[in-house]
C-alpha positions in Angstrom: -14.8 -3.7 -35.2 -11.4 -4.4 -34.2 -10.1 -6.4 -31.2 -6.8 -5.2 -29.4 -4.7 -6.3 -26.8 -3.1 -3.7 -24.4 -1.2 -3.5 -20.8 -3.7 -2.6 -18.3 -2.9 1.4 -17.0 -4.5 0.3 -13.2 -3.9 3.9 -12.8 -6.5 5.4 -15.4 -10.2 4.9 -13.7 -11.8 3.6 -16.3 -9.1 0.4 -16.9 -9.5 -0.2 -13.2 -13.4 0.1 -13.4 -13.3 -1.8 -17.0 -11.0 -5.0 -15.7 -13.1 -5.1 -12.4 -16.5 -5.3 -14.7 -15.2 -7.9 -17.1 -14.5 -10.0 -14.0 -17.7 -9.7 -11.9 -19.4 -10.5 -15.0 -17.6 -13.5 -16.2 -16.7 -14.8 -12.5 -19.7 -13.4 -10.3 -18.8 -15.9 -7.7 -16.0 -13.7 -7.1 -15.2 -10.6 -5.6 -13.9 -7.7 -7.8 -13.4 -3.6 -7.6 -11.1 -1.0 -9.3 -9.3 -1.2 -5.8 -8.8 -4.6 -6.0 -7.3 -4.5 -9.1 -4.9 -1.6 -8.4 -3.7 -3.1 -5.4 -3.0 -6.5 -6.9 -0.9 -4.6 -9.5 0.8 -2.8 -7.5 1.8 -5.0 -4.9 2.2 -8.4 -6.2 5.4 -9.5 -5.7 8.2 -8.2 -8.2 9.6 -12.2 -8.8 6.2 -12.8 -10.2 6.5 -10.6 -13.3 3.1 -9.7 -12.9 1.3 -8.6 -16.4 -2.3 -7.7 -16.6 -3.8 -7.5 -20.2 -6.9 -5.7 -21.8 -8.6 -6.9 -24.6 -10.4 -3.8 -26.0 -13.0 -3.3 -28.5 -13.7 0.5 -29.5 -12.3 1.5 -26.3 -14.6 -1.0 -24.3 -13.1 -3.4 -22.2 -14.2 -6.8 -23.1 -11.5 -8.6 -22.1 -8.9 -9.9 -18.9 -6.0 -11.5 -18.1 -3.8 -11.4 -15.4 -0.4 -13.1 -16.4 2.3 -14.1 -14.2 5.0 -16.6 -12.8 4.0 -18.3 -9.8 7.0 -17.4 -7.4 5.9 -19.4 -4.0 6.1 -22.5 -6.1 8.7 -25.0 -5.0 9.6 -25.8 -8.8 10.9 -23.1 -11.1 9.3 -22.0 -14.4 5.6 -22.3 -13.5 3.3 -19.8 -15.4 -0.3 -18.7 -14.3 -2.9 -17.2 -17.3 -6.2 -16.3 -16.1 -8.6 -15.0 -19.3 -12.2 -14.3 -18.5 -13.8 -12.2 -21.4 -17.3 -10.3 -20.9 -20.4 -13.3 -21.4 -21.7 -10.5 -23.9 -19.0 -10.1 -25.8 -17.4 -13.7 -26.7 -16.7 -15.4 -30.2 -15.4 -11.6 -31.3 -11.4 -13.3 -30.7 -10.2 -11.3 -27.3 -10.2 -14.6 -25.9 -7.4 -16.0 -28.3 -5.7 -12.8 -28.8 -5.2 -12.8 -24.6 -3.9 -16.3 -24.5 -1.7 -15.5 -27.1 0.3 -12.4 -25.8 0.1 -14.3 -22.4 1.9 -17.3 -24.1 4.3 -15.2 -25.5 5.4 -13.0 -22.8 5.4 -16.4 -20.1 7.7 -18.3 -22.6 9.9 -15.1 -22.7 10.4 -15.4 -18.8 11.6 -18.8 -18.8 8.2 -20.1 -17.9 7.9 -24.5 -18.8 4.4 -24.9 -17.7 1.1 -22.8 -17.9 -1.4 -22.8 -15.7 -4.8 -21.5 -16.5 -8.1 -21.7 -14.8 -11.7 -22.2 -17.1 -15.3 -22.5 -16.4 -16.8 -25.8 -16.7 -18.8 -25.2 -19.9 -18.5 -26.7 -23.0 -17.0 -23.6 -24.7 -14.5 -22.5 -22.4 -13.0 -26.5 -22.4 -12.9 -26.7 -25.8 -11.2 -23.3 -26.2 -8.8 -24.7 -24.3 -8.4 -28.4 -25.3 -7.5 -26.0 -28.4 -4.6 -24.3 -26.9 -3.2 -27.5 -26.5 -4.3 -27.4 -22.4 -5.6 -30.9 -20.8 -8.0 -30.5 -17.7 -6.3 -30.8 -14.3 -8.1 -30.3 -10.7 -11.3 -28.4 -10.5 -13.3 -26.7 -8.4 -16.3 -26.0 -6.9 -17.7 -21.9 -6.3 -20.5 -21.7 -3.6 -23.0 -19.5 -2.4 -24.5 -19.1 0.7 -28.0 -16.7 1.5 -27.1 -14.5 4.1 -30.3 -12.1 3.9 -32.6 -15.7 3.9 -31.1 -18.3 5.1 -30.2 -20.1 8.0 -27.0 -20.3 9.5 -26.6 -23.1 12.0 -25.3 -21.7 15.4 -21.9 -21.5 15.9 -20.1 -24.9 17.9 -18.8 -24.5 21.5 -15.7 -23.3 21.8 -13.6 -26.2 23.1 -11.7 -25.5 26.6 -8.1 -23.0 26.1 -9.4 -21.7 22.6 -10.0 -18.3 22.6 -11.7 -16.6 19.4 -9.7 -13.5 18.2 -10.1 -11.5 15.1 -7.0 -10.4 12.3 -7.7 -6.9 13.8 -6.4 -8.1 16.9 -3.1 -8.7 15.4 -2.7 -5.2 13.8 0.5 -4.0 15.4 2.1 -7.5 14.7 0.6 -10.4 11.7 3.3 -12.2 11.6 1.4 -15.1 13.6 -0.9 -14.8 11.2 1.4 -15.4 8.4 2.6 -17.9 10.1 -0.5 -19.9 10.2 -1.0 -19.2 7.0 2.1 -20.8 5.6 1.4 -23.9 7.6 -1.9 -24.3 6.1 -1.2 -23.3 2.7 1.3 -26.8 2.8 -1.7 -29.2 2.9 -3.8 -27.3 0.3 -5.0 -29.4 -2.7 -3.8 -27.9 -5.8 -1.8 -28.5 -9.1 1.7 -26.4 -7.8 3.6 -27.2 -4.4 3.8 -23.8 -3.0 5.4 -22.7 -0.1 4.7 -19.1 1.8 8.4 -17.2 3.1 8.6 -14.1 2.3 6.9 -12.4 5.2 7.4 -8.7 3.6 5.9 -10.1 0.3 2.5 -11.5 2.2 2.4 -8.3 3.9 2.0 -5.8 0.4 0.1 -8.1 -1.2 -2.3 -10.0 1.2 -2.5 -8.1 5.1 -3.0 -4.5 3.2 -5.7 -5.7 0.4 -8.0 -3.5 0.2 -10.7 -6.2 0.4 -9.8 -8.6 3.4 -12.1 -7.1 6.2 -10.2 -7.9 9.4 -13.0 -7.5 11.8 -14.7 -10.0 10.4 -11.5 -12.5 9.6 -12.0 -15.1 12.6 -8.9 -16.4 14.5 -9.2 -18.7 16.9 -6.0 -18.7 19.3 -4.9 -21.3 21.9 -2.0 -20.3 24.3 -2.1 -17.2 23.1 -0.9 -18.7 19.4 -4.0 -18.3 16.7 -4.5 -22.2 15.0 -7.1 -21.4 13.0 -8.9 -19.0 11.0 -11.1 -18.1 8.5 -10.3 -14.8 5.8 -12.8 -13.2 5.4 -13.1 -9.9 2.0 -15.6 -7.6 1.7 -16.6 -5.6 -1.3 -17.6 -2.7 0.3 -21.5 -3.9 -0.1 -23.5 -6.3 0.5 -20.9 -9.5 -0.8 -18.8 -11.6 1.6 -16.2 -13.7 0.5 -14.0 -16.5 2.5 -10.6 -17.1 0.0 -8.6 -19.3 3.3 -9.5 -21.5 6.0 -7.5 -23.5 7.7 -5.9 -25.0 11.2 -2.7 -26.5 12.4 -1.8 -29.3 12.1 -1.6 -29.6 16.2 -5.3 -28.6 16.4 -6.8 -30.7 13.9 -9.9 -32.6 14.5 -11.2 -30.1 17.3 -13.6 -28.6 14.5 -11.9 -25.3 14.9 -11.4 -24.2 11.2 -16.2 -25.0 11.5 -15.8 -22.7 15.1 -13.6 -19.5 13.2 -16.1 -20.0 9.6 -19.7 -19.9 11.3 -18.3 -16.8 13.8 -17.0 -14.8 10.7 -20.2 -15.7 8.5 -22.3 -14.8 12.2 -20.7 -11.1 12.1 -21.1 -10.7 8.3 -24.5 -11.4 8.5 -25.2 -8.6 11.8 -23.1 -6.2 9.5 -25.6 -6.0 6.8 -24.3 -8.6 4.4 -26.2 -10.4 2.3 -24.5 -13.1 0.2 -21.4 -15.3 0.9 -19.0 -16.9 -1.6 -16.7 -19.4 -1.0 -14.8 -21.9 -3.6 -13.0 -25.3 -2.5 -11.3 -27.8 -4.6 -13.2 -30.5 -5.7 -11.2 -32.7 -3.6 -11.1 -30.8 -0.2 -13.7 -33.3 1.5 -13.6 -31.2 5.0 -13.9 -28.4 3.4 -17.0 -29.2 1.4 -18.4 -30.8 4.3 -18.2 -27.8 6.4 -19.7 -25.8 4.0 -22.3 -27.7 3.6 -23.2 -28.0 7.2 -22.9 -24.0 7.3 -25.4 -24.1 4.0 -23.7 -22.7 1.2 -25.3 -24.1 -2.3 -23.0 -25.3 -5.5 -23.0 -22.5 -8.0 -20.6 -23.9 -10.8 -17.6 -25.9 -11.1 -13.8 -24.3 -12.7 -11.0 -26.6 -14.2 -7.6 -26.0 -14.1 -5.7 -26.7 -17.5 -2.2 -27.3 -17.6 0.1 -27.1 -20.5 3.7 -28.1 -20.7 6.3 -26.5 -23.0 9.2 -27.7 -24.9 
């Protein structure tokens, strides 16, 4: 059986449906459908040379990657990889073949450093310790029991916070962008980015198919949201939070714990059943709010870094 490496046609069904499988197989603890993937290919912004890659075995999907510059990043030529091949199907050499066209078509754009994000398991960080990758920050994914467990109640809502949801901004997110830029500042990570193309965040993030507004929490003082939670939905029974985050003005008012237990509260009356969530390892508030809401460590990524030239 031979292994081949193709551009992803998000417009044929069964790439959209085959990409979206490999990754709710190999990454469970994150959300994935064929409209997902359509969307991210067709609205990612153009700057990021966005390239996703199959790896297909007699016409079987059985591998991903979705291969890009990073464009909010305050230093030029930085290049994101992201291969996840089927559990079922590794050791068969999609997983090298991937890298390798991703490699390729990076260094083509200029790109000086790759960025690529691995599983914690002995395999996956030595396949890319191979590569010539060292380990960077990590991550934790976590789960929370919707269906069974307890959520604590939500806090009190301090005096002049009001609690709003994205769906409330509809006819105008700007705000919203707005906070999210501010917040995106002091998030741990391996590449400064900064958030200012307005238009851009639009496409790709405010029209995803998957970000549930209703249930995205905002809480608002003087009219002015400070904090929120972003909440994606599936389209079943899976809930997924990929931002929270506050102002710097209106930290230490426990407003990002207020807008996270509301939007978990509403997913739960809405019929959903399991929450993810994923922090980096070094986000101590973060982790410490998820705790206190109850979600449960699931497993750990790494992000590997190589530099070229």
């Amino acid at each position: 059986m031979t292994v081949l490496v193709r551009d992803l046609r998000p417009d044929v069904p069964a790439d959209a449906e085959g990409f979206a499988r490999v990754r709710r197989l190999a990454l469970p603890y994150m959300l994935s459908t064929p409209e997902s993937v359509r969307h991210t290919a067709a609205r990612m912004r153009p700057d990021a040379r966005f390239r996703p890659l199959v790896a297909e075995e007699d016409g079987e999907i059985i591998g991903t990657a979705q291969v890009h510059l990073i464009p909010d990043s305050t230093e030029p030529g930085q290049g994101a990889l992201n291969v996840y091949v089927r559990p079922d199907r590794t050791g068969r050499g999609a997983g090298r073949l991937l890298v390798r066209v991703a490699e390729e078509y990076l260094t083509e754009l200029g790109a000086t450093r790759l960025l690529a994000w691995a599983l914690d398991a002995p395999a996956n960080r030595a396949f890319a310790e191979r590569h010539g990758y060292r380990p960077g920050r990590s991550a934790h994914f976590l789960r929370l029991d919707l269906a069974h467990g307890t959520l604590p109640p939500p806090p009190k809502t301090p005096p002049g916070v009001e609690l709003r949801t994205a769906a409330d901004f509809a006819a105008d997110p700007r705000p919203l962008f707005e906070l999210d830029a501010e917040t995106l500042l002091d998030e741990p990570g391996d590449v400064d980015t900064e958030l200012s193309d307005y238009e851009a965040w639009v496409a790709e993030v405010w029209h995803h198919p998957l970000l549930d507004r209703e249930l995205t929490a905002v809480a608002c003082a003087g009219g002015r949201p400070v904090a929120f939670t972003a909440a994606y939905t599936d389209g079943g029974t899976r809930y997924s939070t990929a931002m929270t985050g506050t102002a710097r003005a209106h930290r230490g008012r426990g407003l990002a714990k207020l807008a996270k237990t509301h939007s978990l509260h509403r997913a739960r009356a809405a019929g959903l059943t399991e929450a993810f969530t994923g922090n980096d390892t070094g986000n101590g508030p973060m982790l410490a709010i998820n705790s206190w809401l109850g979600y449960e460590y699931r497993a750990r990524e790494v992000r590997y870094v190589r530099e070229l030239g």
